[in-house]
Backbone as JSON, one array per atom type, in Angstrom:
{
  "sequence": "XXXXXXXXXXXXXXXXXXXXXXXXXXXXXXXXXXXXXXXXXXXXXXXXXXXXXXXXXXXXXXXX",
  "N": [[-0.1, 13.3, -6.65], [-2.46, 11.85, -6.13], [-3.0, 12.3, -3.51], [-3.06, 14.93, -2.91], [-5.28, 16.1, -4.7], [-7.33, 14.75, -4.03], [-7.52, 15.78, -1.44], [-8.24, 18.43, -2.14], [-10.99, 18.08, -3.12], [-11.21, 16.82, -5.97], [-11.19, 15.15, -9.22], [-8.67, 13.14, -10.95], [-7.07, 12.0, -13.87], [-5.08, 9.73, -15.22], [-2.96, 9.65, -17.71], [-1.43, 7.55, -20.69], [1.89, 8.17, -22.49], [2.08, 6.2, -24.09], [0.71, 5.07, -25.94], [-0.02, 6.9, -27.85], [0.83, 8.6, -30.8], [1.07, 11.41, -31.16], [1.03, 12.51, -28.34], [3.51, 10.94, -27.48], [5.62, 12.31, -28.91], [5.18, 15.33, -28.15], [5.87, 14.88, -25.81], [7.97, 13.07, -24.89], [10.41, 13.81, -23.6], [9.63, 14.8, -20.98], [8.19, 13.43, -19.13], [7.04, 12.8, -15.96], [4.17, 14.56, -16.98], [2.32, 17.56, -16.2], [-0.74, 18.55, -16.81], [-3.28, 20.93, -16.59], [-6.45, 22.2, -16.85], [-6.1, 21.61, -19.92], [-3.18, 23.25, -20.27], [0.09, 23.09, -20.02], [2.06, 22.73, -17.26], [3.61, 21.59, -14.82], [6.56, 19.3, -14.83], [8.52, 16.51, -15.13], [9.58, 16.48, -12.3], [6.95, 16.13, -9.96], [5.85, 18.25, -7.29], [4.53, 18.47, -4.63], [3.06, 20.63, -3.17], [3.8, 22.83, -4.98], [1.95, 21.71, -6.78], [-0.89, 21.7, -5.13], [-0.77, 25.11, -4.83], [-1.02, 25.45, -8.19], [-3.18, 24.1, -8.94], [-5.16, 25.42, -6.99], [-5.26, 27.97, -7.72], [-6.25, 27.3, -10.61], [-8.71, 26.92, -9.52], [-10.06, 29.03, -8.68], [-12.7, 31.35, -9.32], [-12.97, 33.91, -12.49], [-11.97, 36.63, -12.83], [-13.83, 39.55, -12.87]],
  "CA": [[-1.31, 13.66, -7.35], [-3.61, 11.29, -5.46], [-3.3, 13.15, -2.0], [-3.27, 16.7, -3.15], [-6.55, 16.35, -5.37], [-8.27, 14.37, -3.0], [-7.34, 17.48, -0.57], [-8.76, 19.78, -2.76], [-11.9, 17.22, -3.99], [-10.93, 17.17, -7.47], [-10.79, 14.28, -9.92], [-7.73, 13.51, -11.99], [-6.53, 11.31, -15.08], [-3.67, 9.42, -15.69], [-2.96, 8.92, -19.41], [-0.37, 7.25, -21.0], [1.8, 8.65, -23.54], [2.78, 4.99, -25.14], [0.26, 4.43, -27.3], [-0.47, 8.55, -28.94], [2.27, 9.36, -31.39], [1.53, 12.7, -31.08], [1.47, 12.66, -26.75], [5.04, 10.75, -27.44], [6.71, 13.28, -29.63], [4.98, 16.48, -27.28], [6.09, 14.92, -24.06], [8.29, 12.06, -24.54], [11.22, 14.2, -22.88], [9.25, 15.24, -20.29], [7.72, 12.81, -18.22], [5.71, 12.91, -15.84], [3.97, 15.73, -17.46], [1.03, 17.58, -15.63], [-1.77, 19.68, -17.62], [-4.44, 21.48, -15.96], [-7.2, 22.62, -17.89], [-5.13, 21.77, -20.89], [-2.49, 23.58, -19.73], [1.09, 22.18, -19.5], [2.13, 23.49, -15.98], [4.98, 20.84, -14.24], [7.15, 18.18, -15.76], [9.52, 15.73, -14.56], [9.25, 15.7, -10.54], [5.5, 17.02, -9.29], [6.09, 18.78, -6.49], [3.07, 18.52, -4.1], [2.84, 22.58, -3.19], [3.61, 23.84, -6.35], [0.91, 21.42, -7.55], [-1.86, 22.56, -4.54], [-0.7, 26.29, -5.69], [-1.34, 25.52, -9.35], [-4.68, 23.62, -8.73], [-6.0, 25.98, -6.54], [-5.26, 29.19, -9.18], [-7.38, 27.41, -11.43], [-10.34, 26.83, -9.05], [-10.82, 30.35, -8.68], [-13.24, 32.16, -10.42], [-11.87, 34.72, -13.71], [-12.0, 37.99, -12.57], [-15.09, 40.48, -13.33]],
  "C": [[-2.53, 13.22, -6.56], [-3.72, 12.17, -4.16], [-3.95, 14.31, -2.11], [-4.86, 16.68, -4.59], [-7.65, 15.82, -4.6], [-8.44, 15.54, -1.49], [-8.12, 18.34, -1.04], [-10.38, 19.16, -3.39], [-11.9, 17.03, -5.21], [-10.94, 15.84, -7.98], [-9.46, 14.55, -11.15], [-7.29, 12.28, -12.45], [-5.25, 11.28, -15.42], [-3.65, 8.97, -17.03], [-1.16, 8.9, -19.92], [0.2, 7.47, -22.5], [2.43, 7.49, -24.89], [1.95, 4.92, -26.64], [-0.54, 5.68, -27.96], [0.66, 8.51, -29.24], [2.62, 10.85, -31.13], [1.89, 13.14, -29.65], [3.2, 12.79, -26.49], [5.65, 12.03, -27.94], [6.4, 14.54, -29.11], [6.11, 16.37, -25.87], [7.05, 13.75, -23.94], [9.55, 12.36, -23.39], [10.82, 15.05, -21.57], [8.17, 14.91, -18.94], [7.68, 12.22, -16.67], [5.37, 14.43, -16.68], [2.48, 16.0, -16.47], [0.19, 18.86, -16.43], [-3.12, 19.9, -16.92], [-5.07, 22.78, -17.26], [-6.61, 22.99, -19.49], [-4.0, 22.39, -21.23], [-1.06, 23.15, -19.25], [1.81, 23.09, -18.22], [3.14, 22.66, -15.1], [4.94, 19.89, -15.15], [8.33, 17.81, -15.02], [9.42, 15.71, -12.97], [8.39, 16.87, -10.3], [5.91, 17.17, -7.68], [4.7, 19.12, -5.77], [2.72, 19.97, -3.92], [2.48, 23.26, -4.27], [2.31, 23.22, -7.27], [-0.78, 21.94, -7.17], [-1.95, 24.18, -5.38], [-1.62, 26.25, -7.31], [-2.91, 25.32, -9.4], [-5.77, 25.23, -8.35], [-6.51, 27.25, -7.43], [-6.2, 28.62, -10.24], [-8.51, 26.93, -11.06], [-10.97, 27.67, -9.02], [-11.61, 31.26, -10.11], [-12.59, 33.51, -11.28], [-12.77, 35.54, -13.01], [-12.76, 39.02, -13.25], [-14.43, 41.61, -14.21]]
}
């Protein structure tokens, strides 16, 4: 996460799902979880590529 957002200049948030009941019972079987622009998009091993890929798809501007 740290490499590949700092690659791309981006900031990103680690939150933990111990202390939300509702985080736990969304994601407890699914951790790490990664959400872009609220967005649940990988889970269980982040894969640096597929995470660049993902990132970058939502840097681009929505289509005219």
């Amino acid at each position: 996460m740290d490499t590949v957002a700092a690659d791309l200049g981006l900031r990103w948030e680690e939150q933990s799902i111990d202390d939300d009941e509702s985080l736990t019972a969304r994601f407890a079987e699914e951790v790490p979880v990664v959400l872009v622009n609220g967005v649940q998009r990988d889970f269980w091993k982040i894969d640096p590529d597929r995470l660049r890929r993902i990132l970058l798809e939502a840097m681009e501007p929505p289509p005219k």
